[in-house]
C-alpha positions as a Markdown table, in Angstrom:
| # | Residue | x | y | z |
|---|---|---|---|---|
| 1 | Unk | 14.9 | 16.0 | -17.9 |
| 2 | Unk | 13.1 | 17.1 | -14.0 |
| 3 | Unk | 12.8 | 13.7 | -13.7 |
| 4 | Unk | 17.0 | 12.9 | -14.4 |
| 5 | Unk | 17.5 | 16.6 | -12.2 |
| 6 | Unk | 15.7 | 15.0 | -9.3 |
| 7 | Unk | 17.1 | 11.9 | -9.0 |
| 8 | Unk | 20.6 | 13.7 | -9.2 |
| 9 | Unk | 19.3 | 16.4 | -6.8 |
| 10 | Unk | 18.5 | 13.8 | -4.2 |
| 11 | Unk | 21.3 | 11.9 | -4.1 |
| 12 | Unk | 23.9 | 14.8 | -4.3 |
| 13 | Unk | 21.5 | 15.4 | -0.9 |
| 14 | Unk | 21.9 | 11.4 | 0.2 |
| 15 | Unk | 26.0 | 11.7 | -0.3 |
| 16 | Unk | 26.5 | 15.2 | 1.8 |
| 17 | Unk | 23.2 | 17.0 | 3.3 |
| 18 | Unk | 22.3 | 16.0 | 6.9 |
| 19 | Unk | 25.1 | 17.2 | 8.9 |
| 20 | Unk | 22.7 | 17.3 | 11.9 |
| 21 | Unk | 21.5 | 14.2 | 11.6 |
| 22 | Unk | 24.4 | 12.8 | 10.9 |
| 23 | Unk | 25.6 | 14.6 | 13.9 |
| 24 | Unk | 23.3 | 13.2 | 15.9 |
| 25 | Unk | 23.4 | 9.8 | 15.0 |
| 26 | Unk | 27.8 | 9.6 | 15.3 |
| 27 | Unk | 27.9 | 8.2 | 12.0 |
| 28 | Unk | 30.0 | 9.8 | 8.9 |
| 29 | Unk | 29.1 | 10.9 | 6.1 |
| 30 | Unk | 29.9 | 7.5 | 3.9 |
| 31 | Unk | 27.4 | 5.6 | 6.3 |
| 32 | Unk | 24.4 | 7.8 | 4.6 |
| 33 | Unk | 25.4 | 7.5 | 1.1 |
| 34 | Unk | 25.8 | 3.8 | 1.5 |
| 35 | Unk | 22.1 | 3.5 | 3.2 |
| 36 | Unk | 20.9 | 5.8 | 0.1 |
| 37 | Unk | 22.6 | 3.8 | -2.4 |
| 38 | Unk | 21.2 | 0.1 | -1.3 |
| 39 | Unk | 17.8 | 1.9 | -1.7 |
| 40 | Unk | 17.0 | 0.1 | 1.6 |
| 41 | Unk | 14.2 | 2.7 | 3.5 |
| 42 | Unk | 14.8 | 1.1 | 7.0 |
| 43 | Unk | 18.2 | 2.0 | 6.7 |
| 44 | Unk | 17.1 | 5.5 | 6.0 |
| 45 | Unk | 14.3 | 5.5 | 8.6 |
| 46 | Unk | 17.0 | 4.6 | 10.9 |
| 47 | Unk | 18.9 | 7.8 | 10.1 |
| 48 | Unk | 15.6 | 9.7 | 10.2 |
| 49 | Unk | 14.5 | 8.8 | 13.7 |
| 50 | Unk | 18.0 | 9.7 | 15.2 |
| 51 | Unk | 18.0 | 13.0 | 13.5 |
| 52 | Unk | 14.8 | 14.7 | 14.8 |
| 53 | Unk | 14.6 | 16.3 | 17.7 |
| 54 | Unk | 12.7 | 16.6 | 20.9 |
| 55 | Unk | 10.2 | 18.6 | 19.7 |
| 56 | Unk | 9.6 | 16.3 | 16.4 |
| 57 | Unk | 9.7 | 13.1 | 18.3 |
| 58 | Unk | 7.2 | 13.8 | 20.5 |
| 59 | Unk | 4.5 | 14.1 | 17.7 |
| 60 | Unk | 5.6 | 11.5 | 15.1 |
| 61 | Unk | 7.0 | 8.5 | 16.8 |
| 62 | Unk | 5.1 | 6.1 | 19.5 |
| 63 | Unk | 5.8 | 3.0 | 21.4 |
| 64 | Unk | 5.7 | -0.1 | 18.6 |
| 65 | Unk | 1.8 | -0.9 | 20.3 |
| 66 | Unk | 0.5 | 2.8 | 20.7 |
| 67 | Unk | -3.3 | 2.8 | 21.4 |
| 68 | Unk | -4.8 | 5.7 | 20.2 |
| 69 | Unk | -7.9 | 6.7 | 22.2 |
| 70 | Unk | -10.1 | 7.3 | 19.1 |
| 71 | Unk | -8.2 | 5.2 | 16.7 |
| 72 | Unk | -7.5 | 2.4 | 18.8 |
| 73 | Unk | -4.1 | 0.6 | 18.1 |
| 74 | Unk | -2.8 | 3.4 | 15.4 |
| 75 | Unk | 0.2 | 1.4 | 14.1 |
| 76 | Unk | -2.1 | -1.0 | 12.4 |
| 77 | Unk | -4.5 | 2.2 | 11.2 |
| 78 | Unk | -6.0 | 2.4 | 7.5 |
| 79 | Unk | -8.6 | 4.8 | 6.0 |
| 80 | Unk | -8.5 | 5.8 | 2.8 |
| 81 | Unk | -8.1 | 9.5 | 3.5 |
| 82 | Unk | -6.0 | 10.7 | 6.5 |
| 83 | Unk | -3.0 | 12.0 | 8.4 |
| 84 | Unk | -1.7 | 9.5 | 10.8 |
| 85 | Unk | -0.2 | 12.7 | 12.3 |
| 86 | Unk | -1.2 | 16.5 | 12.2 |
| 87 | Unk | 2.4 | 17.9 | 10.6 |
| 88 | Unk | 2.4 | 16.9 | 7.0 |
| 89 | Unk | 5.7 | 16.4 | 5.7 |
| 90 | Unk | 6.1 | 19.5 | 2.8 |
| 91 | Unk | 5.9 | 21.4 | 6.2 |
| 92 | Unk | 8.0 | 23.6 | 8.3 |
| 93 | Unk | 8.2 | 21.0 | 11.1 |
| 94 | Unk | 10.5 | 19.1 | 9.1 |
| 95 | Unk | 14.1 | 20.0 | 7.3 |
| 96 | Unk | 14.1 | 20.0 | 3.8 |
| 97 | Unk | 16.9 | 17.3 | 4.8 |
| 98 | Unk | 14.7 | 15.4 | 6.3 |
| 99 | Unk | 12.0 | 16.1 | 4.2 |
| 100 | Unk | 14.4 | 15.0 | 0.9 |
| 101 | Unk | 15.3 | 11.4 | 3.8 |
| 102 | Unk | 11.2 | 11.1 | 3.7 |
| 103 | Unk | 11.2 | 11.5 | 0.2 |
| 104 | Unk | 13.9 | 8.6 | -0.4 |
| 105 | Unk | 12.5 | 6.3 | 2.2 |
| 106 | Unk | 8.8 | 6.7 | -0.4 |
| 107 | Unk | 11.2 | 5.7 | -3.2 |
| 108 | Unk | 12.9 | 2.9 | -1.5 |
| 109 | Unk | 9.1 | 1.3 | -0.6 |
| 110 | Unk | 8.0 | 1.6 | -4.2 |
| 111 | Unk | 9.1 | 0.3 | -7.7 |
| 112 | Unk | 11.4 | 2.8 | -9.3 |
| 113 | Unk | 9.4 | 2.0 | -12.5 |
| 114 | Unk | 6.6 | 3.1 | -10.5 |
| 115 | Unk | 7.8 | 6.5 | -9.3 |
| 116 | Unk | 6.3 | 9.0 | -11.7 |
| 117 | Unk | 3.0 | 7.1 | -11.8 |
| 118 | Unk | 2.9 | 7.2 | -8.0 |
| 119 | Unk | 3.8 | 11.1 | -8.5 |
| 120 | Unk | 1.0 | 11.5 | -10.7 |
| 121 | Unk | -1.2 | 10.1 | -8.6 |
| 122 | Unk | 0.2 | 12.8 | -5.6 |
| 123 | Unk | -0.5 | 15.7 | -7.7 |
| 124 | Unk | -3.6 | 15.1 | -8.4 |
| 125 | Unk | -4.8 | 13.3 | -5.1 |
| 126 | Unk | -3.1 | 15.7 | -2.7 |
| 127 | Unk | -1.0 | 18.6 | -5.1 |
| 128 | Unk | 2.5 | 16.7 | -5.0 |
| 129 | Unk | 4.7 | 14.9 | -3.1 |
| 130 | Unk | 4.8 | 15.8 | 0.6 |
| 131 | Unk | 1.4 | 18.2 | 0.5 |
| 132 | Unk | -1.1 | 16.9 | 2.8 |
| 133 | Unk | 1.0 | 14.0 | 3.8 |
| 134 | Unk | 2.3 | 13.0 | 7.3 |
| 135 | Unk | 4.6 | 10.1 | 8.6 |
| 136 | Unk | 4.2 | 8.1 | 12.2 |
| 137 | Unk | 7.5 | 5.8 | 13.5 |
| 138 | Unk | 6.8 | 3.4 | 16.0 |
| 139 | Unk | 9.2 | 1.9 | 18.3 |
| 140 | Unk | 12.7 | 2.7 | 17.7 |
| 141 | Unk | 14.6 | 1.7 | 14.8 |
| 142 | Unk | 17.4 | -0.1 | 15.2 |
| 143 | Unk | 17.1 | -1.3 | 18.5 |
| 144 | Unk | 14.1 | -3.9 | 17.9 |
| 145 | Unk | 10.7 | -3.8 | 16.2 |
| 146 | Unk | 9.7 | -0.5 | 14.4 |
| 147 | Unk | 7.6 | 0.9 | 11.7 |
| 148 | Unk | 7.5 | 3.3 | 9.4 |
| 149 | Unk | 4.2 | 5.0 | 8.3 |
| 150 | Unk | 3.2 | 7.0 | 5.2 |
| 151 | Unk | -0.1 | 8.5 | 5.0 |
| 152 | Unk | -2.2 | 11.3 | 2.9 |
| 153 | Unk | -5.5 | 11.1 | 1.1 |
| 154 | Unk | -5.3 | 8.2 | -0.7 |
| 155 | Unk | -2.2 | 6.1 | 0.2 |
| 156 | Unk | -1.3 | 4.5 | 3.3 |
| 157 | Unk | 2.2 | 2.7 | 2.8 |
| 158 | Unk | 4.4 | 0.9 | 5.6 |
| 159 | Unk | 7.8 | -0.6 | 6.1 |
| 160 | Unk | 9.3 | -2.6 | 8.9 |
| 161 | Unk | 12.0 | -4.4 | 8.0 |
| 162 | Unk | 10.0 | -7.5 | 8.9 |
| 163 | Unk | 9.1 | -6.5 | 12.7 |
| 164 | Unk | 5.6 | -6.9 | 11.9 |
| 165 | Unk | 5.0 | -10.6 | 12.0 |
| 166 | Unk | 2.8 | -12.5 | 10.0 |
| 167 | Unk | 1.7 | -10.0 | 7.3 |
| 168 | Unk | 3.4 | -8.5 | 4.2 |
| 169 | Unk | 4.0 | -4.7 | 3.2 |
| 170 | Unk | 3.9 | -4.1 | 7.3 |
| 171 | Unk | 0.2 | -4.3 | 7.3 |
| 172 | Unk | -2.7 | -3.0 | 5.3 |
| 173 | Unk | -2.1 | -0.7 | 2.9 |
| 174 | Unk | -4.4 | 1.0 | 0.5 |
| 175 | Unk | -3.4 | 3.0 | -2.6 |
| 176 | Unk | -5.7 | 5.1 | -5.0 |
| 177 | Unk | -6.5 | 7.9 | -7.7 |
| 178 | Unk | -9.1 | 10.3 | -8.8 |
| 179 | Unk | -8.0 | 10.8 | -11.9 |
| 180 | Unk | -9.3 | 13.2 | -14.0 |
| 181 | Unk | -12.8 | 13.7 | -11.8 |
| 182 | Unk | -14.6 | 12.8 | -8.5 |
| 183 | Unk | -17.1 | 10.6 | -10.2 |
| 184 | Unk | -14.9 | 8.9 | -13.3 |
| 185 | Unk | -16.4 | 8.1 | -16.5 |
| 186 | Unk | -16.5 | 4.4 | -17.2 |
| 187 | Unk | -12.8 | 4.5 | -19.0 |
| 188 | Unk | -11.0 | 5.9 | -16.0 |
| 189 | Unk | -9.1 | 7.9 | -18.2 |
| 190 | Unk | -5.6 | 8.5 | -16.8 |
| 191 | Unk | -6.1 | 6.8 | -13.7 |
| 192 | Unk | -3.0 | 5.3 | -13.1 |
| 193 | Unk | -4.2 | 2.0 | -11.5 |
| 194 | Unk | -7.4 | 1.5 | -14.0 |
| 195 | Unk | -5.1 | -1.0 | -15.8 |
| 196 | Unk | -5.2 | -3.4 | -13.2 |
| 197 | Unk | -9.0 | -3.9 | -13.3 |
| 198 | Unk | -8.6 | -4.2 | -17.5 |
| 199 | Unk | -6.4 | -7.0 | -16.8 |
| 200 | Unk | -8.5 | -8.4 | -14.4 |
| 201 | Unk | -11.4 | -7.9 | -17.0 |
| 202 | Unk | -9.7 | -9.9 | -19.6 |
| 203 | Unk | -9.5 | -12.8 | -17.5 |
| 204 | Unk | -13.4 | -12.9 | -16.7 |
| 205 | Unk | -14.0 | -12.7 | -20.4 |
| 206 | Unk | -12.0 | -15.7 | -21.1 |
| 207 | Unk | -14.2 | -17.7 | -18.2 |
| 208 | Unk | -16.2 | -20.1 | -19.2 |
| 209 | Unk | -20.2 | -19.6 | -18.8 |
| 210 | Unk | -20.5 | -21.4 | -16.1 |
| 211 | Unk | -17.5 | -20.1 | -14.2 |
| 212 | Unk | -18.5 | -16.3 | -15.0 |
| 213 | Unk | -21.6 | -16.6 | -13.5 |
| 214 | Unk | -20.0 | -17.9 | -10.2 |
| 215 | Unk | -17.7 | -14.9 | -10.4 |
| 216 | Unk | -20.5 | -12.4 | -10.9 |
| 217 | Unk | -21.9 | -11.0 | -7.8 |
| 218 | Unk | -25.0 | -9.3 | -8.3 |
| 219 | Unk | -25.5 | -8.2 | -4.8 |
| 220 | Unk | -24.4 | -7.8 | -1.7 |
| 221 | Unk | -21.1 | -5.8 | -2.9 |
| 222 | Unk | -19.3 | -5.2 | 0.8 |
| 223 | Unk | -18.5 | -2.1 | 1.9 |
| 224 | Unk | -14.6 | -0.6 | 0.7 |
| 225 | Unk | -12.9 | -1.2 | 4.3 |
| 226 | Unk | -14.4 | -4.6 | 4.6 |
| 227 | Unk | -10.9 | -6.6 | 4.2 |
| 228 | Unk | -10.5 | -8.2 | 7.4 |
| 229 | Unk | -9.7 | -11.9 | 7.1 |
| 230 | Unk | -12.2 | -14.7 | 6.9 |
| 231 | Unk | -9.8 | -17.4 | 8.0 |
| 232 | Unk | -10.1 | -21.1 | 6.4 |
| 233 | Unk | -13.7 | -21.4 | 6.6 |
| 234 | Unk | -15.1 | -18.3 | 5.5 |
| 235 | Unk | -17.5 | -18.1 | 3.2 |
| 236 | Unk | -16.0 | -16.0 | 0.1 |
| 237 | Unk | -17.9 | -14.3 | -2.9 |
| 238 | Unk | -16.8 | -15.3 | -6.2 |
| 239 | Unk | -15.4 | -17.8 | -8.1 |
| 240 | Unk | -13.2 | -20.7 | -6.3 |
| 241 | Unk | -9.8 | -20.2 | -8.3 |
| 242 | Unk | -9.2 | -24.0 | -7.9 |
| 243 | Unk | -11.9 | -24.6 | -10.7 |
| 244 | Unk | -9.8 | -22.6 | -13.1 |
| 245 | Unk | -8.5 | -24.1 | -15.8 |
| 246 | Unk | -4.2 | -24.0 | -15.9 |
| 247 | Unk | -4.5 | -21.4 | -18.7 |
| 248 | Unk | -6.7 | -19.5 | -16.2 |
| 249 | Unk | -5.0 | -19.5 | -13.2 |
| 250 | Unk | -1.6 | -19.0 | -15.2 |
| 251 | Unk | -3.5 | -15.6 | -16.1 |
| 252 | Unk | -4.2 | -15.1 | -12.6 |
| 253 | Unk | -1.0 | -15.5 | -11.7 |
| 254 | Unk | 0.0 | -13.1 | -14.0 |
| 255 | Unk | -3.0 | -10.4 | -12.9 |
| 256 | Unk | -1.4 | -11.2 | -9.3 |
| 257 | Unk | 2.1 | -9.9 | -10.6 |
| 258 | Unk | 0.7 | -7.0 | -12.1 |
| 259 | Unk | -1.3 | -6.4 | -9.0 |
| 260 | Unk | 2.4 | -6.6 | -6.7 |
| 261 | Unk | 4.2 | -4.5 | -9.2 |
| 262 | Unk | 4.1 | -1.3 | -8.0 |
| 263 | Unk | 5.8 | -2.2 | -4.3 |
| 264 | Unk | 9.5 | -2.9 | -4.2 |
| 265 | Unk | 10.9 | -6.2 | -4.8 |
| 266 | Unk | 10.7 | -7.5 | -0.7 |
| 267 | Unk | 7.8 | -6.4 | -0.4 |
| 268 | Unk | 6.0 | -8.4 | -3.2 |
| 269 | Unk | 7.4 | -11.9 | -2.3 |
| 270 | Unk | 6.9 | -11.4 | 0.9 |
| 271 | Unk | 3.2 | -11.0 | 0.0 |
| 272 | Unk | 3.9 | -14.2 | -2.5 |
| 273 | Unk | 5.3 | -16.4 | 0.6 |
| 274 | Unk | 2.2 | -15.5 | 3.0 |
| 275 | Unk | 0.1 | -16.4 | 0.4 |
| 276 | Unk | 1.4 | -19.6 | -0.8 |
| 277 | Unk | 1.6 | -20.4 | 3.4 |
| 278 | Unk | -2.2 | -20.6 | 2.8 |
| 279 | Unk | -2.5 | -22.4 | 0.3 |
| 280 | Unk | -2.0 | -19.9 | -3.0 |
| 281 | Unk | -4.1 | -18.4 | -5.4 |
| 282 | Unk | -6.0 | -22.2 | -5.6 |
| 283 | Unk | -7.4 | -20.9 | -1.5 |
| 284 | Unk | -8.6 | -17.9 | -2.9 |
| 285 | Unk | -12.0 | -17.1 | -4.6 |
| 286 | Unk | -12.3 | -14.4 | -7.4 |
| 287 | Unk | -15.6 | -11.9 | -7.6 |
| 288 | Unk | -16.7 | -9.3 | -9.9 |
| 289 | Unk | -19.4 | -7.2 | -8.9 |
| 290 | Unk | -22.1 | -6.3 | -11.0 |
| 291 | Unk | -23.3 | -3.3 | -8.5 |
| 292 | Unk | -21.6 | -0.2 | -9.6 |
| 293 | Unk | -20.6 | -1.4 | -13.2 |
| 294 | Unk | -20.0 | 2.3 | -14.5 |
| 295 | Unk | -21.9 | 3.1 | -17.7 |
| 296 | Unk | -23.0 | -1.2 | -17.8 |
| 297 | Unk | -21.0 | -2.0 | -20.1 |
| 298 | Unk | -19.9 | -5.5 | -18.3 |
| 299 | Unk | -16.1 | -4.3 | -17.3 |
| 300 | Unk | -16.4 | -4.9 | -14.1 |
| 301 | Unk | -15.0 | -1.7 | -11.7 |
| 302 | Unk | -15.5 | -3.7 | -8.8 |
| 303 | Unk | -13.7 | -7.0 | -7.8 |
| 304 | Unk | -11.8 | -9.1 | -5.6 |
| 305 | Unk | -9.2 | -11.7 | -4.9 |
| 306 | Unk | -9.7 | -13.2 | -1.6 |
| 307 | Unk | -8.1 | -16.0 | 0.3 |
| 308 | Unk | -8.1 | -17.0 | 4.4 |
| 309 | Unk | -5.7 | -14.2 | 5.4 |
| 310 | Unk | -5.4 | -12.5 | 1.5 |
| 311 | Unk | -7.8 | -9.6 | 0.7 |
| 312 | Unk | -6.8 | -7.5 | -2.6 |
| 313 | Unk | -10.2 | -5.1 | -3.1 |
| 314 | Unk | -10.1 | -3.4 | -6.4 |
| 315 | Unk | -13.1 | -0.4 | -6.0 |
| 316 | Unk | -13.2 | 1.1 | -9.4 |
| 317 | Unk | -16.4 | 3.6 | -8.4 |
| 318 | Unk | -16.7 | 6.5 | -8.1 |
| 319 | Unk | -12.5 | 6.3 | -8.5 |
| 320 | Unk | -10.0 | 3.4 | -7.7 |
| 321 | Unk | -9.3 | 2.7 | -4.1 |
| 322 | Unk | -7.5 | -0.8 | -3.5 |
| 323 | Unk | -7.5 | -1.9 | -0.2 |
| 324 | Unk | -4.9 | -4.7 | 0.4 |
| 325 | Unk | -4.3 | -6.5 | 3.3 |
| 326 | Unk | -1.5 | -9.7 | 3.4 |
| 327 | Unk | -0.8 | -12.1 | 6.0 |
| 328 | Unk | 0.4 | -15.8 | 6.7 |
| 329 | Unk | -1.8 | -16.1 | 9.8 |
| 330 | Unk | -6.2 | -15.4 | 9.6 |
| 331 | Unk | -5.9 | -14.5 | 13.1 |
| 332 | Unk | -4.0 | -10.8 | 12.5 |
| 333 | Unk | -6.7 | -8.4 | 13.0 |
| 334 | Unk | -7.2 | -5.2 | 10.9 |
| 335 | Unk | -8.0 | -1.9 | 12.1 |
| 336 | Unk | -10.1 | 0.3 | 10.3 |
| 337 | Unk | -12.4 | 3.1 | 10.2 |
| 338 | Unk | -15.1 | 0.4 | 10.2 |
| 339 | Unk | -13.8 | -1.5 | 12.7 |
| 340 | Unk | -14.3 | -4.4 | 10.3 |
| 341 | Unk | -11.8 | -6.9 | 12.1 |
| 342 | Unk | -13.0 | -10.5 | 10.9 |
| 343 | Unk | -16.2 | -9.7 | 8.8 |
């Protein structure tokens, strides 16, 4: 019933709140329901931008290539636990119109059938929806390249209506849960993105012996930001996927889908096309790491699937973070609290 309430809450806002915005923007009143009701969030970030004001510009949006002096180029940012800027989004710097715009534009990135897991995840990671989260647009929308930024403790989420060349979801993104506790127990109960990694699990039972124990990594587990791209001749831990059998890479294929399910539809065959540009899941190698197997019991919490310009790093310990970073081109370099562009 909240759930139903919400959803009818925020678009009764969609179809007639904003009058400042829409003021601002010279656009009436049937131009923001139709952006709402495509569900399109560059549409709405659009809207967004033109309705703050001075005061709010000057702290959320940048030039498309904004160096930070600490952060260094701050478009392209990801850590798994930050504000990209100081206001977070629950606020009294922003309107509770724009604050309900914010809210759609989250929805409009994600998979609707996602939404209350993603919400779960808030409440727990950062007490809701809008509580210690913050926002960044770069360049101006509508008038060229421009992207929008979504970050808190544990998520970093983009869109860009394709601006950013060469790499899916607008760049690197990570999401995550603590579920239940800091330090999970080997089950992960109620973490919301546990049942990726069981998936994955399944498919490095059905290996054969020999293939399991190339997917096994015993040591040298890399760090969590370590997602930069290796290129076509990197060397790659794991398993080369085009040694699978067809039954095994069909299941991979599958894991992969389950993987891209919780991002809206452009998003994940956008990912799918920069992929297959490098040669598909057969380019990629798949790793399981036997360093920080919660309670040993050979279900791996640790993996990934990694390709020349494809990094998807599943850390299961001492909660899930999955760092995920996308492109078409090896040469797009990642910026991260680690600085770990290429390693």
């Amino acid at each position: 019933m909240r759930t139903r309430l919400h959803a009818l809450e925020r678009r009764s806002f969609l179809r007639t709140a904003g009058a400042a915005t829409l003021a601002a923007i010279g656009a009436p009143a049937s131009a923001l329901c139709a952006a709402a009701n495509t569900q399109k969030p560059e549409s709405l970030v659009k809207l967004l931008y033109h309705g703050l004001d001075e005061r709010q510009r000057k702290v959320v949006c940048f030039p498309w290539n904004y160096l930070d002096k600490q952060r260094g180029l701050l478009r392209t940012r990801i850590e798994n636990n930050w504000r990209i800027t100081k206001p977070t989004i629950a606020s009294g710097f922003f309107s509770k119109d724009q604050q309900a715009l914010i809210r759609a534009i989250f929805e409009g990135m994600t998979n609707p059938a996602w939404h209350k897991r993603f919400d779960q995840q808030l409440k727990d990671d950062v007490g809701g929806f809008g509580k210690n989260q913050a926002i960044a647009i770069f360049g101006e929308p509508g008038s060229g390249d421009f992207e929008f930024v979504l970050t808190s403790r544990h998520m970093t989420l983009r869109c860009d209506g394709d601006s950013a060349g060469h790499v899916a979801f607008g760049g690197p993104i990570l999401y995550a849960h603590e579920g239940e506790r800091l330090y999970e127990r080997p089950d992960h109960k109620n973490n919301v993105f546990w049942p990726q990694a069981v998936e994955a699990n399944k498919l490095y039972a059905a290996l054969d012996p020999k293939h399991r124990e190339l997917a096994l990594v015993t040591k040298g587990m890399p760090s969590e930001e370590l997602v930069g791209f290796k290129g076509v001749k990197g060397r790659f831990h794991g398993c080369p996927v085009n040694e699978f059998a067809g039954d095994q890479k069909a299941e991979l294929q599958r894991i992969l889908k389950i993987l891209l399910e919780p991002f809206r539809h452009s998003d994940r065959k956008e990912a799918l096309k920069c992929l297959a540009t490098r040669g598909g899941l057969d380019s990629c190698h798949l790793a399981f790491y036997k360093e920080g197997d919660l309670g040993n019991d050979g279900i791996y919490d640790n993996w990934r699937l990694e390709g020349p310009s494809f990094v998807w790093y599943f850390r299961g310990r001492p909660h899930v973070h999955v760092w995920v970073n996308v492109a078409d081109d090896p040469s797009v370099k990642l910026n991260s609290h680690q600085d770990s562009v290429g390693v």
